[in-house]
N, CA, C and O atoms as a Tripos MOL2 file, in Angstrom:
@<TRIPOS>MOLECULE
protein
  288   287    72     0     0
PROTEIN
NO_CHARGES

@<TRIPOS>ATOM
      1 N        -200.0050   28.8500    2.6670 N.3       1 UNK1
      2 CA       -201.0980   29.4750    1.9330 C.3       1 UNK1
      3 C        -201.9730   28.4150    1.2540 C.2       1 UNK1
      4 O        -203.1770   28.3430    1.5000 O.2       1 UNK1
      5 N        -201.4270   27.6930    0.5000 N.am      2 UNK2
      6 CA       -201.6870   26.1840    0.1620 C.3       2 UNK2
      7 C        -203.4170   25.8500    1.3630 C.2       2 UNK2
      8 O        -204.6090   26.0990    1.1840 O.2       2 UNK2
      9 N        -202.7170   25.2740    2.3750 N.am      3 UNK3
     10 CA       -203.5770   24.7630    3.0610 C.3       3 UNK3
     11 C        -204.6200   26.1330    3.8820 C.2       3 UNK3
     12 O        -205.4840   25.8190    4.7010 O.2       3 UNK3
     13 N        -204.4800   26.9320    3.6760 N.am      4 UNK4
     14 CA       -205.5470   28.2100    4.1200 C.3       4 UNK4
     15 C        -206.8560   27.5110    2.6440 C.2       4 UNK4
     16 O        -207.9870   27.1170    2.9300 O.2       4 UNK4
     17 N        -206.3840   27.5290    1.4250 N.am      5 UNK5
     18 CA       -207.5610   27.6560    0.4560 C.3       5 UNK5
     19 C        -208.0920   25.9950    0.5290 C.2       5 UNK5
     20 O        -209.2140   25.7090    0.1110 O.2       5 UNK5
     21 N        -207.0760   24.8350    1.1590 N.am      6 UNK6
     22 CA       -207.5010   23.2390    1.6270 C.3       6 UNK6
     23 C        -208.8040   23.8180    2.5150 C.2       6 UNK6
     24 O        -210.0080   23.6110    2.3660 O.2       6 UNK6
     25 N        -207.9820   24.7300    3.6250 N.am      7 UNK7
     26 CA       -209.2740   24.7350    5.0240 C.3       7 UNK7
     27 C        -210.0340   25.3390    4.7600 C.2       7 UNK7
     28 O        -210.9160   25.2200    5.6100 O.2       7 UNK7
     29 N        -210.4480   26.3700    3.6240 N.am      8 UNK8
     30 CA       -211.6920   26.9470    3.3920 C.3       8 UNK8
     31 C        -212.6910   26.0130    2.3830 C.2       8 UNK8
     32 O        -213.9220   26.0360    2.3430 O.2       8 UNK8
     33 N        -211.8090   25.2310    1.6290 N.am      9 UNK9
     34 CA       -212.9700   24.2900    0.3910 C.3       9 UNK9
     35 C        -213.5960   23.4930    1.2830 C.2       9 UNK9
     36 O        -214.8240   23.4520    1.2000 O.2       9 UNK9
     37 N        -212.8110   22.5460    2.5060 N.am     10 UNK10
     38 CA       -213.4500   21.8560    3.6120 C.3      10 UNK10
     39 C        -214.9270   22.6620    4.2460 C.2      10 UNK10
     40 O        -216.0960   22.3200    4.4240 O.2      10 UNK10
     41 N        -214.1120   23.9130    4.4570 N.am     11 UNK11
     42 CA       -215.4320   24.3850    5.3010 C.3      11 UNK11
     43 C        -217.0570   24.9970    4.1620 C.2      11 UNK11
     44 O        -218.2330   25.2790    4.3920 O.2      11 UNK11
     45 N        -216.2090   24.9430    3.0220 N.am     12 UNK12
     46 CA       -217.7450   25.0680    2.0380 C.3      12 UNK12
     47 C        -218.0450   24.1460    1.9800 C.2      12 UNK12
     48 O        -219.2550   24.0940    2.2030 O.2      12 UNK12
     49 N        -217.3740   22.6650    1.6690 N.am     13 UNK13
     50 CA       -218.4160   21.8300    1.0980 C.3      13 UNK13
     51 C        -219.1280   21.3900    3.2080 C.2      13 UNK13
     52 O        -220.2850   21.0040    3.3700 O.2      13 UNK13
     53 N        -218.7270   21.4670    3.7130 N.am     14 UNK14
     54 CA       -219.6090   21.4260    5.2200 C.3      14 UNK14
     55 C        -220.7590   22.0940    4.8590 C.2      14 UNK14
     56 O        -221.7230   21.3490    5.0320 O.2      14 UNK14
     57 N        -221.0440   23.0590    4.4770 N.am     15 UNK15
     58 CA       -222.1930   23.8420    4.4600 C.3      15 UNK15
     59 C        -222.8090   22.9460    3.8750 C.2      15 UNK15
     60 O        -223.8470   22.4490    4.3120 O.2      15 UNK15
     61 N        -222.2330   22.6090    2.7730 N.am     16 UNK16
     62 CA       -223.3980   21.6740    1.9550 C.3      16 UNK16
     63 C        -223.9210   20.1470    2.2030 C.2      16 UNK16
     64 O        -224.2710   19.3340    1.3480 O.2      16 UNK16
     65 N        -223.8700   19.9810    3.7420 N.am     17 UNK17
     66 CA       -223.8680   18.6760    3.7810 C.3      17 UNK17
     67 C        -224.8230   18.8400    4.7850 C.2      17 UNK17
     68 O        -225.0070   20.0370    5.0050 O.2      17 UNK17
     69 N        -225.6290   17.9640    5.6080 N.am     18 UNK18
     70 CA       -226.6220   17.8880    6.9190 C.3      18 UNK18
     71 C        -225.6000   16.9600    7.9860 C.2      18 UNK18
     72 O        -225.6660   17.2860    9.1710 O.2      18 UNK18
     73 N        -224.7950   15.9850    7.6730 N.am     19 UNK19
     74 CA       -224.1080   15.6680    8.4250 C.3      19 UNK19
     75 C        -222.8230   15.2910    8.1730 C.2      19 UNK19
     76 O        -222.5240   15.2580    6.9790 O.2      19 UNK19
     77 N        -221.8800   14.9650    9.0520 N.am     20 UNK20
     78 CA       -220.2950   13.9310    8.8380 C.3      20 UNK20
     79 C        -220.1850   13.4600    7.7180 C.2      20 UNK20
     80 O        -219.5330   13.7220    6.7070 O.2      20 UNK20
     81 N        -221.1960   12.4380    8.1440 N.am     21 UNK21
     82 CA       -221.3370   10.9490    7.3060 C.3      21 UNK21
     83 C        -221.6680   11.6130    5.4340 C.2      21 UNK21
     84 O        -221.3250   11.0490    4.3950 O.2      21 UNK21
     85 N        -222.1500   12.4610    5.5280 N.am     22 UNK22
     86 CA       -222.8030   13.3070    4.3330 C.3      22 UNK22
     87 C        -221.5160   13.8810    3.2440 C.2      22 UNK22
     88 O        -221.4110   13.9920    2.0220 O.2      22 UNK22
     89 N        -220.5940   14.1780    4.4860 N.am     23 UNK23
     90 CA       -219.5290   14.6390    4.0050 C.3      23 UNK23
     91 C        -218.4370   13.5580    3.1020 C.2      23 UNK23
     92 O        -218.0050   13.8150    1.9780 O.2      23 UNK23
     93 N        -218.1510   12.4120    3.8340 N.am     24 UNK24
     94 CA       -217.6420   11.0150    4.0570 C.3      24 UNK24
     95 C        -218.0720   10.1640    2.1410 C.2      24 UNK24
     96 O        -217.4700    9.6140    1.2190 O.2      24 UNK24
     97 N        -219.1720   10.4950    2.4340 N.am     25 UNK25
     98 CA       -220.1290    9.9810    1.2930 C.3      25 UNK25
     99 C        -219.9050   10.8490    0.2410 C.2      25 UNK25
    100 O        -219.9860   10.2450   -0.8280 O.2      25 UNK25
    101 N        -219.6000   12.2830    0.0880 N.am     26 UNK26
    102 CA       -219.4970   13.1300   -0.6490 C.3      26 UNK26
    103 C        -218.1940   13.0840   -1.1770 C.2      26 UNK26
    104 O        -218.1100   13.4130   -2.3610 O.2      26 UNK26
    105 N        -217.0440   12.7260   -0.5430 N.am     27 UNK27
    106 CA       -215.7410   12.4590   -0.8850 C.3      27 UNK27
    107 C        -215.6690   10.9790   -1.7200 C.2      27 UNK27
    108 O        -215.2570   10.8420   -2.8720 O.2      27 UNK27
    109 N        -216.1360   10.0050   -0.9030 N.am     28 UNK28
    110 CA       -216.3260    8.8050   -1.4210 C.3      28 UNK28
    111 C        -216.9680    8.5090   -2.8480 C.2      28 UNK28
    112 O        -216.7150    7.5190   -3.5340 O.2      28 UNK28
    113 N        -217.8610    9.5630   -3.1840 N.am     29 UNK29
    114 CA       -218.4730    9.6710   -4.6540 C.3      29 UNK29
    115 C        -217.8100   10.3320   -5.7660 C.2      29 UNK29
    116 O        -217.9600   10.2480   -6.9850 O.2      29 UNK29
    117 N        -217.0390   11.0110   -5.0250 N.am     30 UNK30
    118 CA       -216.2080   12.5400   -5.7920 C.3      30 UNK30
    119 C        -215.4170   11.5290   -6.2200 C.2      30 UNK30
    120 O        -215.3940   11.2780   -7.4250 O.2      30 UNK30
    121 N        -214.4810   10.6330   -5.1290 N.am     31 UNK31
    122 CA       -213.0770    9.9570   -5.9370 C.3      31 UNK31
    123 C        -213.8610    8.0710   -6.2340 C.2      31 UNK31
    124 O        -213.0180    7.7590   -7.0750 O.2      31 UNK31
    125 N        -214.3300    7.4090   -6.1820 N.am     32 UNK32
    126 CA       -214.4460    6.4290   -6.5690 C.3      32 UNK32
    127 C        -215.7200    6.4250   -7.3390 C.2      32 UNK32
    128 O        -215.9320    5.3750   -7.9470 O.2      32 UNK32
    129 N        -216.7460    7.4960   -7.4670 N.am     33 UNK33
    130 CA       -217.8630    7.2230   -8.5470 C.3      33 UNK33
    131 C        -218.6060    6.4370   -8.0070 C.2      33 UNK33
    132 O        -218.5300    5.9460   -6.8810 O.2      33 UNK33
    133 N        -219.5520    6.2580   -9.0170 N.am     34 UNK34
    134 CA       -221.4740    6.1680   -8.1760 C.3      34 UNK34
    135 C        -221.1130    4.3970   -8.4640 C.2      34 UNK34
    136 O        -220.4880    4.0910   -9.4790 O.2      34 UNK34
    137 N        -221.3990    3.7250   -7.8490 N.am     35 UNK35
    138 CA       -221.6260    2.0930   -7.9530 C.3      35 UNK35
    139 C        -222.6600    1.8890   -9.1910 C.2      35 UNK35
    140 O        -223.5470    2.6980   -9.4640 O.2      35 UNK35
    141 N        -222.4010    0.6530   -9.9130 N.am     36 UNK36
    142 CA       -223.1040    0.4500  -11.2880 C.3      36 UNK36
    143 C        -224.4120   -0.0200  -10.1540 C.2      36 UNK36
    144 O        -224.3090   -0.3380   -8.9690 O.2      36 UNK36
    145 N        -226.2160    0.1240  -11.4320 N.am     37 UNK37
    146 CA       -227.1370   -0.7610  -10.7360 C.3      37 UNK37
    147 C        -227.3750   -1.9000  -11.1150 C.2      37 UNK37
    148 O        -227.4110   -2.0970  -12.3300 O.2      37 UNK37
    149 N        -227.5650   -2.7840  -10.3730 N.am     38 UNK38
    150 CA       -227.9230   -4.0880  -10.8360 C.3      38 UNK38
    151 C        -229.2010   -4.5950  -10.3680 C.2      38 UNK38
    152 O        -229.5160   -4.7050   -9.1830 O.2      38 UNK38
    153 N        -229.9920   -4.9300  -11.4770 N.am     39 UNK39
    154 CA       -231.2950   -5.4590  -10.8050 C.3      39 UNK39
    155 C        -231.5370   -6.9280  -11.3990 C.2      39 UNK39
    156 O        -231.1290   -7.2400  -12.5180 O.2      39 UNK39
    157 N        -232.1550   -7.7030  -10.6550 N.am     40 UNK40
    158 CA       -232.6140   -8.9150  -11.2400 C.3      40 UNK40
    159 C        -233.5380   -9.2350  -12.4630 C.2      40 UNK40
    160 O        -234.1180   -8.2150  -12.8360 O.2      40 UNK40
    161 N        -233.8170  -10.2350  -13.1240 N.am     41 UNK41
    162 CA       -234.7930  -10.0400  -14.4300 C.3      41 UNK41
    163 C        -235.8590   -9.8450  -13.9120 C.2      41 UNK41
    164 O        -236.6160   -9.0420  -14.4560 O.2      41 UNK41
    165 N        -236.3330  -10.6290  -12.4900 N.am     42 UNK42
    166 CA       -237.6390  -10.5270  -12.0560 C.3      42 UNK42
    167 C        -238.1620   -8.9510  -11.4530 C.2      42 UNK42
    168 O        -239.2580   -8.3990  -11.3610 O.2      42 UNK42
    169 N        -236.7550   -8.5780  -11.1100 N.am     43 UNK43
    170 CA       -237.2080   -7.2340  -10.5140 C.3      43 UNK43
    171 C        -237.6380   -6.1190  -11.8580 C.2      43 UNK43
    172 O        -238.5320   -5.2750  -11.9330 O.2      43 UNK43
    173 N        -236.8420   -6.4360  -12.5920 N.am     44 UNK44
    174 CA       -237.2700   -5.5660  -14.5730 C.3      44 UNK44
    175 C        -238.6920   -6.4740  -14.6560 C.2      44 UNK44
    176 O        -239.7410   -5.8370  -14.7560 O.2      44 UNK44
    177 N        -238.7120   -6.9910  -14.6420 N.am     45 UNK45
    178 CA       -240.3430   -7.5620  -15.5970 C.3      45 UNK45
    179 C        -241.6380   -7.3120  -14.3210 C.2      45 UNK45
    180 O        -242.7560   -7.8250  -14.3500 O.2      45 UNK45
    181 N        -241.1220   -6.4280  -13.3040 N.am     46 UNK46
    182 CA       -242.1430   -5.9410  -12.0100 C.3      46 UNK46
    183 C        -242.1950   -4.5720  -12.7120 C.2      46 UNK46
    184 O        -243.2530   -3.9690  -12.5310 O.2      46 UNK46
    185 N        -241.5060   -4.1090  -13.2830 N.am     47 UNK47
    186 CA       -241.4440   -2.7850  -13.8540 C.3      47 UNK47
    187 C        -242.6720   -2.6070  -15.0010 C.2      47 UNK47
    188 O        -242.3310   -2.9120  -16.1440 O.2      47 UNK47
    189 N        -243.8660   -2.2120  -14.8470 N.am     48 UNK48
    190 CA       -244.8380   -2.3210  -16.1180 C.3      48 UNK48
    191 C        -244.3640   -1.0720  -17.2220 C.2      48 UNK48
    192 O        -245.3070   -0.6530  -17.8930 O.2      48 UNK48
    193 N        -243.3350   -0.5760  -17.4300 N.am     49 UNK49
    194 CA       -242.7790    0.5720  -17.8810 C.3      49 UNK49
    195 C        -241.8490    0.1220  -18.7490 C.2      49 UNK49
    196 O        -241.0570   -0.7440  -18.3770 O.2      49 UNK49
    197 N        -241.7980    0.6990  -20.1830 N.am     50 UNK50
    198 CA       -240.0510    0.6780  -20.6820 C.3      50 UNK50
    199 C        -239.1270    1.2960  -20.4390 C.2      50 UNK50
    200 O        -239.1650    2.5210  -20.3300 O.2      50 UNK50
    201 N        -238.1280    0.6250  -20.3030 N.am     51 UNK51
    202 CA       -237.1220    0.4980  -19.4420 C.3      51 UNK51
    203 C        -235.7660    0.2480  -20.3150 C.2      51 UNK51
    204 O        -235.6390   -0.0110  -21.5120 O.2      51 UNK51
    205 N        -234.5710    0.4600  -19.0370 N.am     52 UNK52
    206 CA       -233.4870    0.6360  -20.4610 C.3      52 UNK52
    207 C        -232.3250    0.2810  -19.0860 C.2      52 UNK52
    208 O        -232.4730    0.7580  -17.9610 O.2      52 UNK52
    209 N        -231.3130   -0.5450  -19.4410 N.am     53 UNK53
    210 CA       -230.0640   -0.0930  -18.6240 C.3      53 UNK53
    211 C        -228.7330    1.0930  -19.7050 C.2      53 UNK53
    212 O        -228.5220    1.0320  -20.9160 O.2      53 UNK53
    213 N        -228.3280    1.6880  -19.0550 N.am     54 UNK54
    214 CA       -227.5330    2.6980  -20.4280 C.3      54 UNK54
    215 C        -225.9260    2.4470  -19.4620 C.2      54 UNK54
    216 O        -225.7060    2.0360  -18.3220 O.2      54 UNK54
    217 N        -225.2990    2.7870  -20.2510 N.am     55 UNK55
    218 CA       -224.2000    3.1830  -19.5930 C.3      55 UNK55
    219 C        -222.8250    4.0140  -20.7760 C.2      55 UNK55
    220 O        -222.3550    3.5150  -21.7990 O.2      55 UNK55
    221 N        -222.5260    5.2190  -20.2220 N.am     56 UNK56
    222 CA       -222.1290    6.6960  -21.0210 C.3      56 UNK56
    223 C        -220.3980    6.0120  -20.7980 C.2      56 UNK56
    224 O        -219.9190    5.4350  -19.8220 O.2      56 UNK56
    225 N        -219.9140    6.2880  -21.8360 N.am     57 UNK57
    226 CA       -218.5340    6.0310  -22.0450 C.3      57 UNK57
    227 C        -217.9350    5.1260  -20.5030 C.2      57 UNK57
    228 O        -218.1960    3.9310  -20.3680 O.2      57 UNK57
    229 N        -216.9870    6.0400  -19.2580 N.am     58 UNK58
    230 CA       -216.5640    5.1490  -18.6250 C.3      58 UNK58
    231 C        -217.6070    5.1040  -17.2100 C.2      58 UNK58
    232 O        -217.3070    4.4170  -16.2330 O.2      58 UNK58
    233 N        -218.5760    5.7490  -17.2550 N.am     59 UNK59
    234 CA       -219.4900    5.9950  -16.3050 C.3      59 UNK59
    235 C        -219.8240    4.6460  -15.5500 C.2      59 UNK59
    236 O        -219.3240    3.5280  -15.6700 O.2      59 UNK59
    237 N        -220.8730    5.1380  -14.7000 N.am     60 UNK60
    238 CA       -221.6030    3.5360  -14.1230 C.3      60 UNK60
    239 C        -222.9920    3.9920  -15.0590 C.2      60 UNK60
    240 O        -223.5760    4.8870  -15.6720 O.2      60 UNK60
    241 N        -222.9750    2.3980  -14.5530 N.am     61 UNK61
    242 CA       -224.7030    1.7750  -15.1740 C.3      61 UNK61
    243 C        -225.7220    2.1510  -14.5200 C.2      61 UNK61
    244 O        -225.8350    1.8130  -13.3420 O.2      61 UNK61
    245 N        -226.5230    2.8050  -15.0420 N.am     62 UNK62
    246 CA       -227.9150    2.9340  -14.5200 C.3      62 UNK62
    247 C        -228.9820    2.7300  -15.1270 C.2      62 UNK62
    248 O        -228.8320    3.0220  -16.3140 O.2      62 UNK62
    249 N        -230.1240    2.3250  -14.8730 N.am     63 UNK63
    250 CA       -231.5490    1.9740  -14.9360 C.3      63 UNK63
    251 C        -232.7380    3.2570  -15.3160 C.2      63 UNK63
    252 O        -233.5300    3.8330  -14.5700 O.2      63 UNK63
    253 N        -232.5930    3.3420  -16.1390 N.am     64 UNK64
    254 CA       -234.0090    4.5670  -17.0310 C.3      64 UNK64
    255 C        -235.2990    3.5650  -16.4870 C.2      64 UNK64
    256 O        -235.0410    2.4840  -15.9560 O.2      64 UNK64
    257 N        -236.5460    3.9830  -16.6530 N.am     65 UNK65
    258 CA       -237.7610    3.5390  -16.9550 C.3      65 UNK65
    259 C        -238.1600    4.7920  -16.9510 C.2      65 UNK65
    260 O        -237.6880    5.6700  -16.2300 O.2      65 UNK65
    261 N        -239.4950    4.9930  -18.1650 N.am     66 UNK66
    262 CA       -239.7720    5.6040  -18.8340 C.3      66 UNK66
    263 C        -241.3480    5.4220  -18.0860 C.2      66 UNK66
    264 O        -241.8690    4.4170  -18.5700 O.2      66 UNK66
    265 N        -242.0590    5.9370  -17.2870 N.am     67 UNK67
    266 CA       -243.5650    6.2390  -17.1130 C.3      67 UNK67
    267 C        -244.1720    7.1110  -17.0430 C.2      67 UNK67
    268 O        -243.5880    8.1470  -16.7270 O.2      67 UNK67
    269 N        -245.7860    7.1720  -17.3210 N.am     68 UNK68
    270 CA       -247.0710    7.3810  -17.6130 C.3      68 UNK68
    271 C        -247.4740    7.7610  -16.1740 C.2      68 UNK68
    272 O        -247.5890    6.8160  -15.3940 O.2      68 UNK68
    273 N        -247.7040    8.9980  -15.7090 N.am     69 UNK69
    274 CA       -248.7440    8.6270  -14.1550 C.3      69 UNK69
    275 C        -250.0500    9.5450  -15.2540 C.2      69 UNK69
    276 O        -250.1090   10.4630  -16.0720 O.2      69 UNK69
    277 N        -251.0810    8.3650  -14.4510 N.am     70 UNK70
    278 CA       -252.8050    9.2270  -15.1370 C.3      70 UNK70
    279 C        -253.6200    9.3020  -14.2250 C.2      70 UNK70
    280 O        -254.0040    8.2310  -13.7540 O.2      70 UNK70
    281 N        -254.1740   10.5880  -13.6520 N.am     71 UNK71
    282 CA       -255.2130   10.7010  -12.7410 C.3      71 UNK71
    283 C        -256.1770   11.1540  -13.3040 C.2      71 UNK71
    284 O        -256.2480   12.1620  -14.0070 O.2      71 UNK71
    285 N        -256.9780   10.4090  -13.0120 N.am     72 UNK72
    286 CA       -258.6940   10.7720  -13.2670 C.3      72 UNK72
    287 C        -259.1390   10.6220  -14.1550 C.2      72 UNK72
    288 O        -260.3330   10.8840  -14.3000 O.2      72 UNK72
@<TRIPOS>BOND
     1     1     2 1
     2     2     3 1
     3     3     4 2
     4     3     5 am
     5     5     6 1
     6     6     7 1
     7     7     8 2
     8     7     9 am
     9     9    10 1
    10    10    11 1
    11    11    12 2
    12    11    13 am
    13    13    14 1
    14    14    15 1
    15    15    16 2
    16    15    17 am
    17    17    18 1
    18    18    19 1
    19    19    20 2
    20    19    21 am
    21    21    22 1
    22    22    23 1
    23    23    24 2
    24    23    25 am
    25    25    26 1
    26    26    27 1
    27    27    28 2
    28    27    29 am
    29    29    30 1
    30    30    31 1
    31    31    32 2
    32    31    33 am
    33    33    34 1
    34    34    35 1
    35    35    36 2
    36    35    37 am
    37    37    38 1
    38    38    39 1
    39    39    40 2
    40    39    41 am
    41    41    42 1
    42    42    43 1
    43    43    44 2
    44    43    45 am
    45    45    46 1
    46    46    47 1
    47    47    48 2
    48    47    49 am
    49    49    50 1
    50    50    51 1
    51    51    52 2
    52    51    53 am
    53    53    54 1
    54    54    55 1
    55    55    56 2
    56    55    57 am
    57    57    58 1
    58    58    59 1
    59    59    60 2
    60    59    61 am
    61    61    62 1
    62    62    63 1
    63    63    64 2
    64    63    65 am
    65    65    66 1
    66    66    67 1
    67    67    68 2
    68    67    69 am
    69    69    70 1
    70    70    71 1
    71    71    72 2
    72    71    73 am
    73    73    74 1
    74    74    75 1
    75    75    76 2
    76    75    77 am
    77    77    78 1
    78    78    79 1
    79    79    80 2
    80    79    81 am
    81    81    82 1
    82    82    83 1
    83    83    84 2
    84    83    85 am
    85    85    86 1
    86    86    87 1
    87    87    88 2
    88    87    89 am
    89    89    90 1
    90    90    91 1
    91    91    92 2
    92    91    93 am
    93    93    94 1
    94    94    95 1
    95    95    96 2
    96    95    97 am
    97    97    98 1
    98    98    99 1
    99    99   100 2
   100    99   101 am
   101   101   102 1
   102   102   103 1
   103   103   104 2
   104   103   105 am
   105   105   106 1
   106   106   107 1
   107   107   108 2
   108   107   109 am
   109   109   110 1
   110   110   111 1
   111   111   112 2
   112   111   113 am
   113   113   114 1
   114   114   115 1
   115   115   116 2
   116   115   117 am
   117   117   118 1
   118   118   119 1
   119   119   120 2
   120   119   121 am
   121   121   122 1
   122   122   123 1
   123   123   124 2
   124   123   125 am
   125   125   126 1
   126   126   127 1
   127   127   128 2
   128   127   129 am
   129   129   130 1
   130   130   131 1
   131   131   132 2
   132   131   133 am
   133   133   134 1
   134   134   135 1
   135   135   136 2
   136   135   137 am
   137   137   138 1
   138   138   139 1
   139   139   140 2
   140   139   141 am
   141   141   142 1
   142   142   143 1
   143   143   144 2
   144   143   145 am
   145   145   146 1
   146   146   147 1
   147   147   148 2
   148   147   149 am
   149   149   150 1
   150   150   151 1
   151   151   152 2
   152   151   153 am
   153   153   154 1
   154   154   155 1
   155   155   156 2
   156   155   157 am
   157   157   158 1
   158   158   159 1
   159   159   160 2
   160   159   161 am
   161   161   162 1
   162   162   163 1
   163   163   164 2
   164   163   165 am
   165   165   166 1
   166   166   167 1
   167   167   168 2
   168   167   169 am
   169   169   170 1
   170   170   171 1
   171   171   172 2
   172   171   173 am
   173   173   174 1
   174   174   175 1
   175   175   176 2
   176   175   177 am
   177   177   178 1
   178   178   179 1
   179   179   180 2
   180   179   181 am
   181   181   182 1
   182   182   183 1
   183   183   184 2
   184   183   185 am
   185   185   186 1
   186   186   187 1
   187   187   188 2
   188   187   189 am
   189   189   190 1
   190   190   191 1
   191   191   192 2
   192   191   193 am
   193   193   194 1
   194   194   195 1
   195   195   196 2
   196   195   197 am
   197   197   198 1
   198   198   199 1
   199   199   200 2
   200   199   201 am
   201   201   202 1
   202   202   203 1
   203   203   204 2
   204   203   205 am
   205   205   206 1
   206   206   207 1
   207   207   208 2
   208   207   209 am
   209   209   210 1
   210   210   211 1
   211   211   212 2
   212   211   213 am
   213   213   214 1
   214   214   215 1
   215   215   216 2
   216   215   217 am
   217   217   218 1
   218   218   219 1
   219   219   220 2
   220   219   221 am
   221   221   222 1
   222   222   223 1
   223   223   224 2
   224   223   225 am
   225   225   226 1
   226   226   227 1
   227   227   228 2
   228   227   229 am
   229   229   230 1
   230   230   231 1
   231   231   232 2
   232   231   233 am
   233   233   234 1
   234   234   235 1
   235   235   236 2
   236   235   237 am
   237   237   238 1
   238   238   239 1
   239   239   240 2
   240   239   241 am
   241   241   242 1
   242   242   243 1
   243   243   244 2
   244   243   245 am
   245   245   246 1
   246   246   247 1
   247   247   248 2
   248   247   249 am
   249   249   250 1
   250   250   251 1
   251   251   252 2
   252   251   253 am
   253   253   254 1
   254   254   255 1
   255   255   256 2
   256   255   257 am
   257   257   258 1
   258   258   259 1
   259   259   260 2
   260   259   261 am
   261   261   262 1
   262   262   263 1
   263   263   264 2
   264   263   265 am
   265   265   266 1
   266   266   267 1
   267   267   268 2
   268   267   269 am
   269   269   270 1
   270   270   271 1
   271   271   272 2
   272   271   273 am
   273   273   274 1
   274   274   275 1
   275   275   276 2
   276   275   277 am
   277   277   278 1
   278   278   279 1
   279   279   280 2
   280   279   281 am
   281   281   282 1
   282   282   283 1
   283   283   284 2
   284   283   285 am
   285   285   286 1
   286   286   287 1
   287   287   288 2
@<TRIPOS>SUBSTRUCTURE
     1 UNK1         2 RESIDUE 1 A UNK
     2 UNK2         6 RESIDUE 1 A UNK
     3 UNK3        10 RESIDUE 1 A UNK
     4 UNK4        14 RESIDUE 1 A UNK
     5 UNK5        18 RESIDUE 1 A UNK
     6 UNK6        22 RESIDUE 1 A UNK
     7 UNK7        26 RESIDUE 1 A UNK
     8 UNK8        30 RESIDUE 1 A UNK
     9 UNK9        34 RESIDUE 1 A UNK
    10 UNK10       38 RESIDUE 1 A UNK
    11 UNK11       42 RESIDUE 1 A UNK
    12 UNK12       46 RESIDUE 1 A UNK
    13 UNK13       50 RESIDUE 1 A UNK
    14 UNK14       54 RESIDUE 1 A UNK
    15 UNK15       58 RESIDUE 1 A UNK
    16 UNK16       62 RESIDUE 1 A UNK
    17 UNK17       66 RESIDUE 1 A UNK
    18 UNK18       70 RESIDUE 1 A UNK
    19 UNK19       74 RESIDUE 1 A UNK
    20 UNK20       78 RESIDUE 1 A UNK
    21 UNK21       82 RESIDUE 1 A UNK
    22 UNK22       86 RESIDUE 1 A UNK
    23 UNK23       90 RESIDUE 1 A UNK
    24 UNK24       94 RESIDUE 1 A UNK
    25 UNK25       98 RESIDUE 1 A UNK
    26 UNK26      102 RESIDUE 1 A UNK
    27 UNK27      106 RESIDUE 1 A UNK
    28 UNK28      110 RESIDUE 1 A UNK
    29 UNK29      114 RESIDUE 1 A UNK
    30 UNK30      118 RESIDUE 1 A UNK
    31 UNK31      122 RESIDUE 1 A UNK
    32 UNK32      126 RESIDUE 1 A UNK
    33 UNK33      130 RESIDUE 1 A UNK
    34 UNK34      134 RESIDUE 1 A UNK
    35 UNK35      138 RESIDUE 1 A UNK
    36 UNK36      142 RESIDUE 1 A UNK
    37 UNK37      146 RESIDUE 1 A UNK
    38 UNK38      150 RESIDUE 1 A UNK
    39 UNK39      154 RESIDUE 1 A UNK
    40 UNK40      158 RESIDUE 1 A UNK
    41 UNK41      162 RESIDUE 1 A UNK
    42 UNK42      166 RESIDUE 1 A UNK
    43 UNK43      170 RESIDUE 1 A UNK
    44 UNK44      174 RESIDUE 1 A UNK
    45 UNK45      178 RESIDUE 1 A UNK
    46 UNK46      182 RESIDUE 1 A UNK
    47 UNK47      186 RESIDUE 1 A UNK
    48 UNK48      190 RESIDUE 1 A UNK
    49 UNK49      194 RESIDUE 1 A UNK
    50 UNK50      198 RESIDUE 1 A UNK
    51 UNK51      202 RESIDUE 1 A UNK
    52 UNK52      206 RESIDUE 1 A UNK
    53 UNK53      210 RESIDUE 1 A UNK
    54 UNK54      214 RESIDUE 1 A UNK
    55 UNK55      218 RESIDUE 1 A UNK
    56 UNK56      222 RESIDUE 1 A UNK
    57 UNK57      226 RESIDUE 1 A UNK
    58 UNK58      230 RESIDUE 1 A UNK
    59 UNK59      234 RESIDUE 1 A UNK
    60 UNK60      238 RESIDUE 1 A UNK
    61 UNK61      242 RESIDUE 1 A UNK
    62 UNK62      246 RESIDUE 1 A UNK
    63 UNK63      250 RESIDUE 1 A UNK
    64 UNK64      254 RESIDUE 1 A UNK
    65 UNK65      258 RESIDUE 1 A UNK
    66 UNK66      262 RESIDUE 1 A UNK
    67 UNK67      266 RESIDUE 1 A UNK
    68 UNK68      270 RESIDUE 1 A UNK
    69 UNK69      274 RESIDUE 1 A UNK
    70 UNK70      278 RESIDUE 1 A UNK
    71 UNK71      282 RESIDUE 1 A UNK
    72 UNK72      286 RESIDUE 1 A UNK
C-alpha cells in the first residue's frame, strides 16, 4: 500500500514537469537546495541598481537588486 501512494506522488509531480530532466532537477532541488550566487565585484558594479546579497538563516545566498524601469 506504501508504494501505491510512492507511485501516485511520482505520477503528480510528472504532471508538473515538461520533461525527465525537469523531473531529475526537481528532486535534485527538493533534497540538496538551490546553489548559493556568486557574482564577481565587476559583475555588481555593472549593476546601476542597489543591490544586496542576503542570506535567511540556513538557506542559500542570493542577489536582490532593487530597479526603476521609466518609459517615456
Amino acid at each position: 500500500m506504501r508504494y501505491f501512494f510512492l507511485l501516485v506522488a511520482c505520477f503528480l509531480l510528472t504532471a508538473c514537469s515538461q520533461s525527465q530532466q525537469g523531473i531529475g532537477d526537481t528532486f535534485a532541488l527538493a533534497i540538496f537546495g538551490t546553489p548559493d550566487v556568486d557574482m564577481t565585484p565587476a559583475q555588481v558594479r555593472a549593476i546601476p541598481y542597489a543591490s544586496i546579497y542576503a542570506k535567511v538563516n540556513d538557506g542559500s545566498q542570493i542577489f536582490c537588486g532593487a530597479g526603476v524601469c521609466r518609459t517615456g
